[in-house]
C-alpha positions as CSV (number, residue, x, y, z in Angstrom):
1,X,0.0,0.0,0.0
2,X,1.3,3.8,-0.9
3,X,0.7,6.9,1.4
4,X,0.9,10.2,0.2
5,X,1.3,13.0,2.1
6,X,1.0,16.4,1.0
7,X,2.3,19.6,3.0
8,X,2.9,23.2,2.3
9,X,-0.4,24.5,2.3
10,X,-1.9,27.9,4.1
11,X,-2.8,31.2,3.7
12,X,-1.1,33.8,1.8
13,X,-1.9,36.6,0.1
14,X,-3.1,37.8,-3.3
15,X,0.3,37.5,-5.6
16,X,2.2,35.6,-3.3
17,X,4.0,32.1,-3.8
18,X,3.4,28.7,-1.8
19,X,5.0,25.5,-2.3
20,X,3.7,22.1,-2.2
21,X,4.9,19.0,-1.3
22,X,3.8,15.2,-1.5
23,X,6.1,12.2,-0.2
24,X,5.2,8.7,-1.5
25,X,5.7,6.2,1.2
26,X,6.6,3.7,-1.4
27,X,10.8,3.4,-2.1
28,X,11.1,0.3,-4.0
29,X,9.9,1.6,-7.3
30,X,9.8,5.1,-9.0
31,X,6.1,5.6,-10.0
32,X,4.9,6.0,-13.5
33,X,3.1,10.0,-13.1
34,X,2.3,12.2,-10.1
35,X,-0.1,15.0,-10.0
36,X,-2.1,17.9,-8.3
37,X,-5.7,18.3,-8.4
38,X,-7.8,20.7,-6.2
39,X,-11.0,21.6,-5.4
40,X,-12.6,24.7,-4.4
41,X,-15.4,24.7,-2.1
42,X,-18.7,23.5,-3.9
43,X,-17.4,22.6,-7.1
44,X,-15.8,19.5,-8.6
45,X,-12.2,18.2,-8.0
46,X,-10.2,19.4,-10.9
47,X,-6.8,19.2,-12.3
48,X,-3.3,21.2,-12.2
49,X,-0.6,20.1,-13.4
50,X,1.1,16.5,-13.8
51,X,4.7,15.0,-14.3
52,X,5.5,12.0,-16.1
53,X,8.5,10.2,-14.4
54,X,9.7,8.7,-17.6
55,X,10.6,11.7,-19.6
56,X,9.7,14.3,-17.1
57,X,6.8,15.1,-19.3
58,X,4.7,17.7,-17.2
59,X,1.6,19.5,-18.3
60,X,-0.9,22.2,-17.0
61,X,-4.2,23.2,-16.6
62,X,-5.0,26.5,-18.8
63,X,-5.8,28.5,-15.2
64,X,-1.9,27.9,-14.1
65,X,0.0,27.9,-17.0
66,X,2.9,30.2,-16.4
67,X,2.3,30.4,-12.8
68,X,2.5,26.8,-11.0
69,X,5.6,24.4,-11.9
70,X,5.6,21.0,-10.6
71,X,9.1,19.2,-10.0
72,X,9.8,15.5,-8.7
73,X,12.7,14.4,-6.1
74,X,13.7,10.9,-7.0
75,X,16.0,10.1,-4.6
76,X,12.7,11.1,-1.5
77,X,9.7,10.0,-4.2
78,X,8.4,13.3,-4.0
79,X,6.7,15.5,-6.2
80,X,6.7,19.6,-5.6
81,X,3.8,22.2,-7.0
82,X,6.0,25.6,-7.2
83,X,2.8,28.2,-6.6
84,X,3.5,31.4,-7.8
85,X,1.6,34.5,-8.6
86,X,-1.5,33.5,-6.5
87,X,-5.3,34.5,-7.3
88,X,-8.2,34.3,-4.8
89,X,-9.7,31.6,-7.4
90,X,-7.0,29.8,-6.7
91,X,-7.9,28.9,-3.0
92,X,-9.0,25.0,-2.8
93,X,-7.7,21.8,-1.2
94,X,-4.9,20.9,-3.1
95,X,-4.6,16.7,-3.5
96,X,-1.7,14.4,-4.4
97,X,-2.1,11.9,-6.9
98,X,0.2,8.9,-8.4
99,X,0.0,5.9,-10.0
100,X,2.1,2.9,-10.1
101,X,0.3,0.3,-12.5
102,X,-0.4,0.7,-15.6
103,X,-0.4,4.3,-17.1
104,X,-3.2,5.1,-19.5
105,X,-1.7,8.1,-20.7
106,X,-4.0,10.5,-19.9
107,X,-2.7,12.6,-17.0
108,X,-5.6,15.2,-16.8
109,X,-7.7,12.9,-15.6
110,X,-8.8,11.4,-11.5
111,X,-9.0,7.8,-13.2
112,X,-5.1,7.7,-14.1
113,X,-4.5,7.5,-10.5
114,X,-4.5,4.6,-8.3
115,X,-3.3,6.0,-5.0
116,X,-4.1,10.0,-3.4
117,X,-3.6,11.9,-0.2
118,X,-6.0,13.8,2.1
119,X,-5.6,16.9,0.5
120,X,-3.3,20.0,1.8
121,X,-5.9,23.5,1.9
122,X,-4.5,26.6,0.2
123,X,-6.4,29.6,1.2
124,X,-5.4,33.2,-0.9
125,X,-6.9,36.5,0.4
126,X,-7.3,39.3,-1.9
């Protein structure tokens, strides 16, 4: 069984940075794609950005393009979410994702992923 636990989340202020962080419990094997989704309060979980630990592959929602940057660790099995230029609309429970299995090849999407954490809140006051 996997764990992932995010961190780094809080409250920050319109235009300011956060960084993320989610440690996979698992060591024996690298996994196949990480990933961020988030959901804001009353609307569906969506997604943010994703890495692909085979070529570093990463790709972006449209809403954080240019803003977010998500970066692996191999050596801790972590994945990072670099959060810069910060919008209220941004504010949402940020959730780890990563699968191990078989990848599909669609990163965008929940059903890619076999294993998530509890979520880390960001909050960002305008």
């Amino acid at each position: 069984q996997v764990q992932l636990v995010e961190s780094g989340g809080g409250l920050v202020q319109a235009g300011g940075s956060l960084r993320l962080s989610c440690a996979a419990s698992r060591r024996t094997s690298d996994p196949k794609a990480m990933a961020w989704f988030r959901q804001a309060t009353g609307k569906e979980r969506e997604f943010v950005a994703a890495l692909r630990w085979s070529d570093d592959g990463t790709y972006y929602a449209d809403s954080v393009k240019g803003r977010f940057t998500i970066t692996r660790d191999n050596a801790k099995s972590t994945t990072y979410l670099q959060m810069t230029s910060l919008r209220p609309e941004d504010t949402a429970v940020y959730y780890c994702a990563a699968v191990w299995g078989y990848l599909i090849g669609v990163l965008d999407r929940e059903y890619e992923y076999d294993y998530w954490g509890q979520g880390t809140p960001v909050t960002v006051s305008s």
